[in-house]
C-alpha positions in Angstrom: 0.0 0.0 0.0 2.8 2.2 0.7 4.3 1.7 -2.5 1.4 3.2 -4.6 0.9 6.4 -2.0 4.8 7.1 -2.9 4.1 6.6 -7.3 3.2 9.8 -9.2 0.1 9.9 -10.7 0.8 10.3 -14.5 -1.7 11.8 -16.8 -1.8 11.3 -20.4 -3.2 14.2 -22.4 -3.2 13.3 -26.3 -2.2 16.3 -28.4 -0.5 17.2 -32.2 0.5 20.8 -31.2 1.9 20.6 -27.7 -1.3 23.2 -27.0 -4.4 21.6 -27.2 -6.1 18.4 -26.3 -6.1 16.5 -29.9 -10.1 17.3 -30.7 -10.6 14.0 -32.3 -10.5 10.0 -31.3 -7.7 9.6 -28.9 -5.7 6.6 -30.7 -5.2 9.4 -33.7 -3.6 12.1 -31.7 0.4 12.3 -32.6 1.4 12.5 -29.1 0.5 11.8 -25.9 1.7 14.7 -23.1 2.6 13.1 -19.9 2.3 15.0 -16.8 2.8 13.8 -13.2 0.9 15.7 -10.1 3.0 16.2 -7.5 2.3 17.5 -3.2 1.5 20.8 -4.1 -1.1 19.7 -6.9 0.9 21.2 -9.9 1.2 19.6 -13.0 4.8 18.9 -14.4 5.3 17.7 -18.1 7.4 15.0 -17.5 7.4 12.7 -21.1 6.5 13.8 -24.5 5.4 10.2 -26.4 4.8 9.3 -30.2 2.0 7.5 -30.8 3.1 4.7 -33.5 -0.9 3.9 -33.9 -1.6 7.4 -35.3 -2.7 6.5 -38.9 -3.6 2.8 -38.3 -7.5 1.5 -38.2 -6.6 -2.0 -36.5 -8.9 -4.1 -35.0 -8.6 -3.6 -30.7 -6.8 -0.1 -31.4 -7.4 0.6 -27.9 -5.3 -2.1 -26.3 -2.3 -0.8 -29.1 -2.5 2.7 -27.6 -2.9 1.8 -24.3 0.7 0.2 -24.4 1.9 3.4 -24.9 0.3 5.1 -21.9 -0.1 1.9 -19.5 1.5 3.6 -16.9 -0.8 6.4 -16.8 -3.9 6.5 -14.3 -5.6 9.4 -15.7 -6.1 9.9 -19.8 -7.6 13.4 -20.7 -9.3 13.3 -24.0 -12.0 15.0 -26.4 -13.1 11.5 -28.1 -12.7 7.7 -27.0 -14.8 5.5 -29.1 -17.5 3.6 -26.8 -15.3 0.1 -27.0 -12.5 1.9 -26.1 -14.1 3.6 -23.1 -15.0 0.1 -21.3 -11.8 -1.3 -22.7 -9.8 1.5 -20.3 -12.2 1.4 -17.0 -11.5 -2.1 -17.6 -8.1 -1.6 -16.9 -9.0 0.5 -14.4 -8.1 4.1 -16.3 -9.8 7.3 -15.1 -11.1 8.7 -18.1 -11.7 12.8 -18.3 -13.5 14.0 -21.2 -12.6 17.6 -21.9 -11.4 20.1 -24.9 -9.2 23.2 -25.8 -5.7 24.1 -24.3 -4.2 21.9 -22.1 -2.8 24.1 -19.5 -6.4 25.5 -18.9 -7.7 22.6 -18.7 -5.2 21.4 -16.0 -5.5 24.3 -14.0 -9.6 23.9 -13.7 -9.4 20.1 -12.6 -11.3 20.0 -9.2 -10.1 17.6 -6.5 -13.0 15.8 -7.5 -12.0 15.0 -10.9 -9.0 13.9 -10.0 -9.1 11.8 -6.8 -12.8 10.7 -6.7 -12.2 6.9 -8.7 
């Protein structure tokens, strides 16, 4: 139990500019944004990823792109197909649905959001 209180929470925010969350289905964004939370609730960039399933339509997409972000408990997206969105709670991913640019968007995420799973 100890062990997970001391891991950061990472966050994966999918994006092609660096700016804004990517506005359409998650598995097509470019990159995914990693940030990590620390004590003082602040959110540090800490990974910028390629996502090698950008342009591909493959069966179980989901599961592809979620090896790219499996360390991540929170994903922040515009768009995740309806498969996709069990396929994540399944592995136990909290899933935020929001738009626009990213550092906004971190800096209004209640408590709630966040820590409420």
């Amino acid at each position: 139990m100890d062990d997970d209180i001391k891991k950061p929470v990472l966050i994966a925010i999918p994006t092609n500019d660096g700016i804004t969350i990517f506005p359409e289905m998650l598995g097509m964004a470019k990159f995914f944004f990693i940030y990590r939370i620390n004590n003082d609730r602040e959110f540090i960039l800490t990974e910028k990823r390629g996502n090698p399933f950008e342009k591909t339509k493959q069966h179980l997409k989901t599961l592809d792109v979620y090896s790219v972000i499996d360390d991540c408990k929170i994903i922040i997206a515009a768009l995740i197909g309806k498969k996709g969105i069990q396929r994540f709670q399944n592995k136990r991913v909290l899933l935020l649905f929001k738009k626009g640019n990213i550092g906004n968007v971190l800096r209004h995420l209640t408590k709630d959001e966040l820590f409420n799973r």
